[in-house]
C-alpha positions in Angstrom: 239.3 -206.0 211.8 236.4 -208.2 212.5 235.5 -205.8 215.4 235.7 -203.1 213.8 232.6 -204.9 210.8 230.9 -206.5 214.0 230.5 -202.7 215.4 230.3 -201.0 211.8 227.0 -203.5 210.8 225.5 -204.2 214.7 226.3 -207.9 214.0 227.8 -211.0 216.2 230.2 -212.7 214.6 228.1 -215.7 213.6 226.2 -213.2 211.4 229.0 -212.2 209.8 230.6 -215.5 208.8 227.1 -216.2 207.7 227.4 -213.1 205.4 230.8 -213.9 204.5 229.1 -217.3 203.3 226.8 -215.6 201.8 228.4 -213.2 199.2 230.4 -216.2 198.5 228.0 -218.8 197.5 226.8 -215.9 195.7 229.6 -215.4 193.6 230.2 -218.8 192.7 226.6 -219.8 191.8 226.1 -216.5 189.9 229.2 -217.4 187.4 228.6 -220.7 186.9 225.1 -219.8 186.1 226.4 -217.1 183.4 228.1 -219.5 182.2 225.4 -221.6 180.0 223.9 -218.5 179.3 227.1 -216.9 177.4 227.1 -220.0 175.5 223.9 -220.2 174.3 224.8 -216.5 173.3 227.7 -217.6 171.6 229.6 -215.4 173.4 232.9 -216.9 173.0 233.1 -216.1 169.4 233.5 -212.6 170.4 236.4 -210.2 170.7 238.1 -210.2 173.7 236.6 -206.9 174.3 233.6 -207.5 173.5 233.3 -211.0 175.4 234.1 -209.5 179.0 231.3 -206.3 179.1 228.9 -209.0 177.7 229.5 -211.2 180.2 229.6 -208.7 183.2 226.4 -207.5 182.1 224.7 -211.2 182.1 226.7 -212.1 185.8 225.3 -208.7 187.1 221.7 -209.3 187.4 222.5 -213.0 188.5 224.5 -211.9 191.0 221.8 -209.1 192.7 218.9 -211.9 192.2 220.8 -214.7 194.2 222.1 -212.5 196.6 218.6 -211.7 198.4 218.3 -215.1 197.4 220.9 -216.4 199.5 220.0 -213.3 202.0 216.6 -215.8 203.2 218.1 -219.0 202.6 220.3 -218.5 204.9 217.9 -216.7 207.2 220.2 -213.8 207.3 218.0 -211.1 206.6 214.9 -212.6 208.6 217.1 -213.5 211.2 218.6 -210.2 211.8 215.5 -208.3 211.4 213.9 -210.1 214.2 216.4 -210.0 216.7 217.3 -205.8 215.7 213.7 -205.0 214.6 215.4 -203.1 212.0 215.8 -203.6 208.2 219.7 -203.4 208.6 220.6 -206.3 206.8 218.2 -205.5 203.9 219.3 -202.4 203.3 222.6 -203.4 203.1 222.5 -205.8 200.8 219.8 -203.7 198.8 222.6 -200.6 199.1 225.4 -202.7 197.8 223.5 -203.8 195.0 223.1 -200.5 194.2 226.7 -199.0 194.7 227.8 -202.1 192.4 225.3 -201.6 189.8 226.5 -197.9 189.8 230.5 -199.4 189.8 229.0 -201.8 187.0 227.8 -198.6 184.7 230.7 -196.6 185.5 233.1 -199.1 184.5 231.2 -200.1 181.1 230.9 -196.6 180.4 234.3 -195.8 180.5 233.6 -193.4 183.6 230.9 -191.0 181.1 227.8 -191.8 184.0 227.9 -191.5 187.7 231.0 -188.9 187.7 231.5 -188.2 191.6 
């Protein structure tokens, strides 16, 4: 399976545990920033469902910011550019954002936008 995302994204495999690292740390530091900011919302006082689009919507942009973020801290995207001369990495991370954003509205709008 790893071959077949080395071949699929034109990486080694040190690239990929490195993006594997990446949308981790990503993850984790995004929810534990949304954290302090649903509280000062007062968030929890909310409905159940209520609470959980609220909170999606405040981990979302959090979670695209640190992900270039993370993308040049850990030299991935620079990194890859260089060595491909391409914008590969970029794009995918700037495509993802997008296809999750679209997820994101799809799944708040009880599948009303972005009908495939």
């Amino acid at each position: 399976m790893l071959k077949k995302l080395m071949l699929k994204y034109n990486v080694n495999i040190t690239q990929l545990i490195v993006m594997f690292i990446v949308f981790g740390v990503t993850g984790s530091v995004s929810a534990k920033f949304s954290g302090p900011i649903s509280n000062y919302f007062n968030l929890d006082e909310l409905n159940v469902f209520f609470y959980w689009p609220l909170r999606i919507l405040i981990l979302f942009p959090i979670y695209q910011i640190l992900l270039i973020w993370f993308g040049f801290i850990f030299n991935l995207i620079t990194g890859v550019i260089d060595k491909n001369n391409n914008n590969f990495i970029f794009n995918f991370f700037y495509n993802m954002s997008i296809k999750m954003m679209k997820s994101m509205i799809r799944l708040l709008s009880f599948g009303q936008l972005f009908k495939n």
